[in-house]
Backbone as a ProteinNet text record, in pm:
[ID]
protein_1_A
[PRIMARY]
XXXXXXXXXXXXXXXXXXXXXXXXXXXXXXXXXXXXXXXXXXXXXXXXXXXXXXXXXXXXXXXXXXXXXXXXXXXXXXXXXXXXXXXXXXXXXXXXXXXXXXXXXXXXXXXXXXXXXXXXXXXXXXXXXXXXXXXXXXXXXXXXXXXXXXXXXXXXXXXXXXXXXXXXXXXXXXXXXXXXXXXXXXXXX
[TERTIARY]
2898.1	2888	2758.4	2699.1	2533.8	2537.8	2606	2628.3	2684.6	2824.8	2886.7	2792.1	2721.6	2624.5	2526.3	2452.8	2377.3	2467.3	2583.7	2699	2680.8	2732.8	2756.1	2625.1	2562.4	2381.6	2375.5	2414	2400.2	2501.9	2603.3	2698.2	2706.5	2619.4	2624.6	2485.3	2423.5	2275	2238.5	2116.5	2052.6	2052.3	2075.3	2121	1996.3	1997.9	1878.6	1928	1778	1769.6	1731.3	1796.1	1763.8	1826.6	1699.6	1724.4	1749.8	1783.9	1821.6	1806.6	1753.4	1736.8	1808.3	1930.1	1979.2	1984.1	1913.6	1877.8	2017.5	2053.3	2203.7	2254.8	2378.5	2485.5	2639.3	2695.2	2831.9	2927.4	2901.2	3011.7	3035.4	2875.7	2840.5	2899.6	2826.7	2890.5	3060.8	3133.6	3262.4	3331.4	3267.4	3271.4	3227	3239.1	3168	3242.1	3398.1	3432.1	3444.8	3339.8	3333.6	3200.5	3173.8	3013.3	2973.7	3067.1	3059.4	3122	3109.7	3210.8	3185.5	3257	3216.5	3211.4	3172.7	3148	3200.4	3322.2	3344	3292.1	3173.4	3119.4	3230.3	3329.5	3394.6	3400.1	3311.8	3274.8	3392	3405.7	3562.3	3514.9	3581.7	3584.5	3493.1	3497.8	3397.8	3248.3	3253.7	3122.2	3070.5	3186.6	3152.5	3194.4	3181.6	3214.1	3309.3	3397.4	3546.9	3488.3	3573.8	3530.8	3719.9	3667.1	3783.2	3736.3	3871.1	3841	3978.6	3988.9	4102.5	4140.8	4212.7	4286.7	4231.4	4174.1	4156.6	3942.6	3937.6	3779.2	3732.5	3623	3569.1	3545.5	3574.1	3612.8	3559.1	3599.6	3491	3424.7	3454.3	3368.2	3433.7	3356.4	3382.2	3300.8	3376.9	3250.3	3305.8	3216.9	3287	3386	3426.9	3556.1	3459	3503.3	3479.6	3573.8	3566.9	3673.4	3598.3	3664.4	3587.6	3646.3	3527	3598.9	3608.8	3747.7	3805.8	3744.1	3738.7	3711	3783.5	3683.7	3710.1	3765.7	3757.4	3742.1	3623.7	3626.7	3539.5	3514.7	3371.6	3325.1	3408.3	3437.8	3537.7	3645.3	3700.5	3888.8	3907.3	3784	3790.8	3746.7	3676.1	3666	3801	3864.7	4006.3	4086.7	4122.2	4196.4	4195.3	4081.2	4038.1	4057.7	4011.1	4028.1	4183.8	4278.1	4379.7	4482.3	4417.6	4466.3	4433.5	4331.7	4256.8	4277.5	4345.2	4304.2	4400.2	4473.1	4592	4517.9	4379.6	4315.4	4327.5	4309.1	4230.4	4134.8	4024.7	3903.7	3799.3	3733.1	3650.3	3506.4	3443.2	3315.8	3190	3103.8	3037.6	2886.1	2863.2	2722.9	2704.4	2654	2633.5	2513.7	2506.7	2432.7	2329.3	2409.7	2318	2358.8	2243.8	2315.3	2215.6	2266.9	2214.2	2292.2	2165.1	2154.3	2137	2205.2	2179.4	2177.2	2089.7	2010.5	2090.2	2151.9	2203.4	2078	2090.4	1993.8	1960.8	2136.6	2155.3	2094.5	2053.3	2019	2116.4	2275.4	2349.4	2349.4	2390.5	2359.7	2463.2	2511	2603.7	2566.7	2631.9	2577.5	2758.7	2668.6	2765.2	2692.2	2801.8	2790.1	2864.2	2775.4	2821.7	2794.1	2897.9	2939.3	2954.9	2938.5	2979	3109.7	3206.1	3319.3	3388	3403.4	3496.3	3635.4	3668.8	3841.4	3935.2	4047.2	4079	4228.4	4279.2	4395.4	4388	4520.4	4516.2	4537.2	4375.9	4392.5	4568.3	4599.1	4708	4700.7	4667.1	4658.2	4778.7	4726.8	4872.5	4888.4	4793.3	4798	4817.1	4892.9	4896.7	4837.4	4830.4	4704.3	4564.9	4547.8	4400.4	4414.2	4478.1	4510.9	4411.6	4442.8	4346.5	4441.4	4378.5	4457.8	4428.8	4289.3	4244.2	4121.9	4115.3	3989.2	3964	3816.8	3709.6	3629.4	3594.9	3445.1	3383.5	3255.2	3132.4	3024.6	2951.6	2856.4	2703.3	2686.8	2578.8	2495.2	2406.1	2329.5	2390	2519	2617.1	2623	2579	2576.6	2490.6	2362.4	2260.3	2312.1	2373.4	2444.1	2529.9	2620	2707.9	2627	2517.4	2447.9	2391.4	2350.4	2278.7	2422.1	2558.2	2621.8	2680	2696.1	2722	2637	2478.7	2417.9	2378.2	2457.6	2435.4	2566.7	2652.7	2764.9	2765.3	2828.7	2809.9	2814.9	2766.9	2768.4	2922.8	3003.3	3128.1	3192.4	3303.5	3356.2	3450.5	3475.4	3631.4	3708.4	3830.1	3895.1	3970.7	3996.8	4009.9	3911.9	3750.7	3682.5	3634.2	3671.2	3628.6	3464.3	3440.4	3230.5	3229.4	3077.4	3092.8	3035.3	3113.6	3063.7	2946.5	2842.1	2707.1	2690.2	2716.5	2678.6	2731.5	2936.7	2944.3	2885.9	2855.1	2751.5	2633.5	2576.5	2450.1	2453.8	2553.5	2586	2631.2	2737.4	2785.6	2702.6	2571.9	2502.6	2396.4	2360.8	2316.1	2339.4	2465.6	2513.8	2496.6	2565.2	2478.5	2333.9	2285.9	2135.5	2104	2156.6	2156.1	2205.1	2311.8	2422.2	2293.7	2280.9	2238	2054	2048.4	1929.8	1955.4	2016.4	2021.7	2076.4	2158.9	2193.8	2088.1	1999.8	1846.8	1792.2	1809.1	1705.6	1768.4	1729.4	1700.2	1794.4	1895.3	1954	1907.1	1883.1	1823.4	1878.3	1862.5	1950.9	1844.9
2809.4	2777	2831.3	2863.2	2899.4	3034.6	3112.4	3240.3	3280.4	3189.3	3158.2	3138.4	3000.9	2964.5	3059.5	3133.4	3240.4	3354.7	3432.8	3488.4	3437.5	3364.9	3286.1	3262.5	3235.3	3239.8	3396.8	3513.1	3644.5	3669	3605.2	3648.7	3570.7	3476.8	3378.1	3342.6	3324.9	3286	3197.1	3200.7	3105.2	2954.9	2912.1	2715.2	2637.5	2557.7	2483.2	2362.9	2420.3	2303.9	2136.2	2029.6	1927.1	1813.4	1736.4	1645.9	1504	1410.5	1238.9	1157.1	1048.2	968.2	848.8	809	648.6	564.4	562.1	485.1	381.8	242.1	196.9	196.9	272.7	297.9	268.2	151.1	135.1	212.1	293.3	450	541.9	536.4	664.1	548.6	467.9	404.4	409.5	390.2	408.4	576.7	651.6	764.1	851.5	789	818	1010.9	1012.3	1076.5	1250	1217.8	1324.8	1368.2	1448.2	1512	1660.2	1682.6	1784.6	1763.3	1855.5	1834.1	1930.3	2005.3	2071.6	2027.5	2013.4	1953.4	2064.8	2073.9	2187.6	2142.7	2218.6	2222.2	2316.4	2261.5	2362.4	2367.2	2529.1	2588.7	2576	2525.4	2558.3	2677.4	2724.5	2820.7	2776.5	2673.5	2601.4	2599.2	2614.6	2608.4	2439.1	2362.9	2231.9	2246.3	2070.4	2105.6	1973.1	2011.4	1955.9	1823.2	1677.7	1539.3	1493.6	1414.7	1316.3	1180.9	1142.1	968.5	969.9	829.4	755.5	633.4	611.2	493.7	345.9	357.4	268.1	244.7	353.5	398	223.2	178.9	116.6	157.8	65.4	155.2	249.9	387.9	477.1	561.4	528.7	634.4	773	854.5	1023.3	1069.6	1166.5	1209.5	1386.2	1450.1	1574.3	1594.5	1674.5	1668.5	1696.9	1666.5	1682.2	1668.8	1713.8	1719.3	1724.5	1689.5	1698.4	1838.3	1876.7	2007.5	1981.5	1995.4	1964.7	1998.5	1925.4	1968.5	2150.2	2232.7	2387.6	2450.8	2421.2	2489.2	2532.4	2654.5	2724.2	2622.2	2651.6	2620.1	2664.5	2802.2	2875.9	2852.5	2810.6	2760.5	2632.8	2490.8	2378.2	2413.7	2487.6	2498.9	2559	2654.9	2691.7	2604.4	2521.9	2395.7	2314.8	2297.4	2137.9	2198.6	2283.3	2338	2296.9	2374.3	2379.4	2188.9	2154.3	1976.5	1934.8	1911.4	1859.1	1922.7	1990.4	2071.5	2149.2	2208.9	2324.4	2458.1	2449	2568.5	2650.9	2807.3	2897.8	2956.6	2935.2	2933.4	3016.6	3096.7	3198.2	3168.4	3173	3104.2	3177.2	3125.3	3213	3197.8	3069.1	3038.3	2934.7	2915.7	2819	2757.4	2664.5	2540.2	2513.8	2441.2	2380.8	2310	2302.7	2210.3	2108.8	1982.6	1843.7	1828.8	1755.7	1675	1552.4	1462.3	1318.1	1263	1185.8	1082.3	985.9	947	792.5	709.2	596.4	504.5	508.5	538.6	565.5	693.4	739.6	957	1023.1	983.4	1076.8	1128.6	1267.3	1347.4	1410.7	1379.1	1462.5	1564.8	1637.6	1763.2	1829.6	1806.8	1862.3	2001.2	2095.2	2236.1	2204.6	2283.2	2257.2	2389.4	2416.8	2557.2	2573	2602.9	2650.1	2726.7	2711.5	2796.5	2827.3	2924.5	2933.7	2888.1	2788.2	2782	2795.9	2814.4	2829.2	2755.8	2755.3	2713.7	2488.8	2464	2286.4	2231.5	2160.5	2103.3	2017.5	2010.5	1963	1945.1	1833.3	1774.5	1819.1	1883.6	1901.9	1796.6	1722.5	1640.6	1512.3	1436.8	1334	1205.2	1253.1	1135.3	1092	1246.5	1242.2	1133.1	1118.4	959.6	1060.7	1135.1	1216.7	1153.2	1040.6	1034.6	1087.7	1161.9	1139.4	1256.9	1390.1	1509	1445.2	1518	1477.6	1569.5	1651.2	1753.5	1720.6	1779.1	1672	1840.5	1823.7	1925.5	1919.3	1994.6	1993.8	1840.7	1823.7	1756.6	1560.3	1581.6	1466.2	1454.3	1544.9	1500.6	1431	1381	1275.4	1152.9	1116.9	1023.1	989.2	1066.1	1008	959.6	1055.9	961.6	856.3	790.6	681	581.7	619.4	545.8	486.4	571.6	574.3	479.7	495.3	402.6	268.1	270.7	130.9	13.7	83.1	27.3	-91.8	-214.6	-339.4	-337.2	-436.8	-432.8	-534.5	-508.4	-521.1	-466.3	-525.8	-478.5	-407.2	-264.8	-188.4	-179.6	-213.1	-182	-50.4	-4.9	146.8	245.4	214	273.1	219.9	92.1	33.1	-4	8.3	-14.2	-57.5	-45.4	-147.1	-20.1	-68.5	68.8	84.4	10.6	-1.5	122.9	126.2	187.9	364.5	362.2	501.1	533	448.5	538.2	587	484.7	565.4	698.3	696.9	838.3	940.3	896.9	1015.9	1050.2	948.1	997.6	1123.5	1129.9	1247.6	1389.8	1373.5	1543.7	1590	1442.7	1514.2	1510.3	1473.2	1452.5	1625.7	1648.3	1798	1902.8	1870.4	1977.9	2030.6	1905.2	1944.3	2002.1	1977.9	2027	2163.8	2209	2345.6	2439.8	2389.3	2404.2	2468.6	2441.3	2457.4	2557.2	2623.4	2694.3	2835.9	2933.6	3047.5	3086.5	3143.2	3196.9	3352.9	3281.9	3366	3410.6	3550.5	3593	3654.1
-2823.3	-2963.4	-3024.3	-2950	-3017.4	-3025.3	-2974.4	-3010.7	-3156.3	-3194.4	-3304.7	-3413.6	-3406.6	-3487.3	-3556.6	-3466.5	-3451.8	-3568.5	-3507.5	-3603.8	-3726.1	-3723.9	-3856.5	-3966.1	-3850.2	-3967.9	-4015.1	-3931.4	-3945.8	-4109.7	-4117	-4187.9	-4294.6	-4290.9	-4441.3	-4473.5	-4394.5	-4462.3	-4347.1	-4314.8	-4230.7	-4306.7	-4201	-4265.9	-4258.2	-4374.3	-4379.8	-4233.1	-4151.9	-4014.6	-4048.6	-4019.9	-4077.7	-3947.1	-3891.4	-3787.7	-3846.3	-3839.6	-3909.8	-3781.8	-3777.6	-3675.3	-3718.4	-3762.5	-3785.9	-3680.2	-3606.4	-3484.7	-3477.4	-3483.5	-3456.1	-3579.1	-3511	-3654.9	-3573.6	-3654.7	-3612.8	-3563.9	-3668.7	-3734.2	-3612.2	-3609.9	-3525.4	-3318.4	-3330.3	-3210.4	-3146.9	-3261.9	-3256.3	-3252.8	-3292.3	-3256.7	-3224.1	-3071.6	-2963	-2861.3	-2916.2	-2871.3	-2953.7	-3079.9	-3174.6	-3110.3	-3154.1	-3109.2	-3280.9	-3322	-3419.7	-3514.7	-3675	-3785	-3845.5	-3942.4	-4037.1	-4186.3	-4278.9	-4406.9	-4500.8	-4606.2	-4663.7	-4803.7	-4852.3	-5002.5	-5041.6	-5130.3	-5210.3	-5354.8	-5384.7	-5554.3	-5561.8	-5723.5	-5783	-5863.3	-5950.6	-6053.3	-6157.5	-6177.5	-6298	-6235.5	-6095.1	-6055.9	-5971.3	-6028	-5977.5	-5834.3	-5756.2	-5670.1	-5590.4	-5539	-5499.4	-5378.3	-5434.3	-5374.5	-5313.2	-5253.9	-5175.4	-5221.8	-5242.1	-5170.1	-5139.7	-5022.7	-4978.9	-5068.9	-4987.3	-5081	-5032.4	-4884.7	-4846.8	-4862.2	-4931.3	-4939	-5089.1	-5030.1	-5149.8	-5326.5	-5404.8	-5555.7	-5572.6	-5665.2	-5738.5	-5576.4	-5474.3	-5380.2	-5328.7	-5319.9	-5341.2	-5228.7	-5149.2	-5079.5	-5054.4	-5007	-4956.4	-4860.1	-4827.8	-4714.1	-4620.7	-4512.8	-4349.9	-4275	-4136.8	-4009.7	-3904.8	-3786.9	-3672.4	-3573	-3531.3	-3442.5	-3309.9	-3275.3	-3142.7	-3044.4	-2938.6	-2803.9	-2787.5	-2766	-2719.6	-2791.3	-2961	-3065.4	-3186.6	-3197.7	-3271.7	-3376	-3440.4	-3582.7	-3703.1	-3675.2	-3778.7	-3766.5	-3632	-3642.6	-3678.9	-3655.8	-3714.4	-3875.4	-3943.1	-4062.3	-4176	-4070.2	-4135.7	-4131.5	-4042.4	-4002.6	-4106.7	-4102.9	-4179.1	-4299.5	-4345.5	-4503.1	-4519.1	-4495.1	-4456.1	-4437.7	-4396.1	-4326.6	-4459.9	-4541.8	-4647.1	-4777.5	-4793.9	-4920.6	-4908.2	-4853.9	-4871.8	-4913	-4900.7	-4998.6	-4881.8	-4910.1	-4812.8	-4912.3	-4836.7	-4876.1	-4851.9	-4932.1	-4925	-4842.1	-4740.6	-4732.9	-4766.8	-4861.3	-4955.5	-4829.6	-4821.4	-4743.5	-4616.3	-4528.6	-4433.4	-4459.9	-4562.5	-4578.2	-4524.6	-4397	-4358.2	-4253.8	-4112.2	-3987	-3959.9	-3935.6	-3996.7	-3828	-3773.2	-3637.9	-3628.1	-3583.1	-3601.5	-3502	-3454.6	-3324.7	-3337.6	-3263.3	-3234.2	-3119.5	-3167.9	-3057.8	-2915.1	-2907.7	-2725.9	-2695.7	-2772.5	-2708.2	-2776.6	-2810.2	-2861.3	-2948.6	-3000.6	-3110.4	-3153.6	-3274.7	-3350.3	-3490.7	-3445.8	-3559.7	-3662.4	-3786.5	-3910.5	-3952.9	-3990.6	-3992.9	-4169	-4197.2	-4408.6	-4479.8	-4469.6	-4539	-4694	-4799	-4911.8	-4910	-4989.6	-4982.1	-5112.9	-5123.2	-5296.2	-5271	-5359.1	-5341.6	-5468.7	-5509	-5598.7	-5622.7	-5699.4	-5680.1	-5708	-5684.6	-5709.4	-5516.1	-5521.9	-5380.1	-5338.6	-5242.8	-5158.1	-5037.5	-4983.4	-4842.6	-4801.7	-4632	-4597.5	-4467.2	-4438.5	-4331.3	-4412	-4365.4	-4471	-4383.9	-4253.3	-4147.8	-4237	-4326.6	-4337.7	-4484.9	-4532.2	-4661.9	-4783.5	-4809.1	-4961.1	-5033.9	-5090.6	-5224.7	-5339.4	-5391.2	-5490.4	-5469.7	-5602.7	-5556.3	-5699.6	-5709	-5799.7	-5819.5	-5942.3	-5918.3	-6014.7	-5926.6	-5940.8	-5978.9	-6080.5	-6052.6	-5907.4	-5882.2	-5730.9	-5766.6	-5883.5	-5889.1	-5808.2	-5846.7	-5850.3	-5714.8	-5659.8	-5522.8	-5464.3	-5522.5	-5469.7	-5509.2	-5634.5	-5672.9	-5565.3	-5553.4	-5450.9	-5316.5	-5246.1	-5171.7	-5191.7	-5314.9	-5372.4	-5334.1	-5409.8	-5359.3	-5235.1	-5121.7	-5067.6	-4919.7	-4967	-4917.3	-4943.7	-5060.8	-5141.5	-5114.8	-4993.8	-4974.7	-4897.8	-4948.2	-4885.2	-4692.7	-4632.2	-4488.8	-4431	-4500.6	-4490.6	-4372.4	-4300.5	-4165.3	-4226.8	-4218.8	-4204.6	-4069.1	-4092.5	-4006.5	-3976.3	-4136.8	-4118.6	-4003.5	-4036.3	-3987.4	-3821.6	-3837	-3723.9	-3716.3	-3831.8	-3832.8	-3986	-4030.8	-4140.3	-4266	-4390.9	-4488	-4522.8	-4486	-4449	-4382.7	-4273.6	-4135.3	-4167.3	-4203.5	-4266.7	-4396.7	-4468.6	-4610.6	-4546.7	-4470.3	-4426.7	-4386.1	-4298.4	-4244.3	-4296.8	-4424.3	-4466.7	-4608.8	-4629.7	-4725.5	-4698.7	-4568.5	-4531.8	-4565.1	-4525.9	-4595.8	-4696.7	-4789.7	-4949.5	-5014.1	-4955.3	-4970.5	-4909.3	-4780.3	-4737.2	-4794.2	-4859.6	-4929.9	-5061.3	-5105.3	-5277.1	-5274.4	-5130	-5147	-5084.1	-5005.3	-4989.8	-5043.6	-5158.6	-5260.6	-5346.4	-5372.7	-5423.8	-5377.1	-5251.2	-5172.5	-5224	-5182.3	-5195.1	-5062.3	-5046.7	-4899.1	-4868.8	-4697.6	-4662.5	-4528	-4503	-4387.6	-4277.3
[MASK]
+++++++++++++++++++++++++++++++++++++++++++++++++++++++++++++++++++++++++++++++++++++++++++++++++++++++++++++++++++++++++++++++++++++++++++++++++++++++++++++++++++++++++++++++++++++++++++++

């Protein structure tokens, strides 16, 4: 995979490096058998940029798409996939973001790979496991917001998630706190 990575920094832009320590996190405890993800930032045509929520997600919450990449699959075949599972889009990938490392308490470490991608066209889940009920675009800035929200989420038990929306806001507020700031930077190859 580090060869890939490496590629991929060659062919889109070197990714803003970014380590997170959430020391105990439910979320992250319960998924224990993920280790990777890719995060798809997708430009629409307007320039904004393309949100999810579920149905079973707490009111008003939006977040970017993500997927997890399978055991002994590429970064780029879980990113076509998931595009694909989530969105029906095929998707242009303009930049590689950014790769965001996260410490769990125990030593374990999971890492999200967050790409920029142009998409075009009207999203359509084609996995219907993944519950998209609902896209949303948001201009870049809207993306700290959504981390504000997202960490502001009660310490409530899900059973969907199996941990508490405490524990996944924390976690999935990271990315956009990462997204919108590398968003900002200057790409560089």
């Amino acid at each position: 995979m580090q060869q890939e990575l490496q590629d991929l920094a060659w062919r889109f832009g070197k990714p803003l490096e970014v380590t997170r320590i959430l020391g105990t996190n439910s979320y992250l405890a319960v998924s224990r058998t993920r280790i990777a993800e890719v995060c798809l930032v997708y430009q629409r045509p307007n320039s904004k940029l393309l949100t999810i929520t579920k149905p079973f997600y707490p009111a008003a919450v939006y977040r970017l798409p993500t997927g997890s990449i399978l055991p002994g699959e590429s970064v780029m075949e879980a990113l076509e996939r998931e595009s694909l599972e989530e969105t029906g889009l095929q998707a242009q990938i303009l930049r590689y973001l950014a790769h965001i490392t996260y410490q769990h308490n125990d030593g374990r470490l999971f890492h999200s790979y967050v790409f920029m991608l142009a998409a075009y066209g009207t999203p359509q889940p084609q996995d219907h496991l993944e519950q998209i009920s609902d896209f949303q675009e948001v201009a870049a800035p809207g993306l700290l917001e959504i981390a504000q929200k997202l960490e502001g989420l009660p310490p409530d038990f899900s059973k969907e998630l199996g941990a508490t929306w405490a524990d996944w806001g924390k976690f999935r507020a990271v990315v956009h706190q990462v997204a919108a700031q590398a968003l900002t930077q200057p790409q560089t190859f």
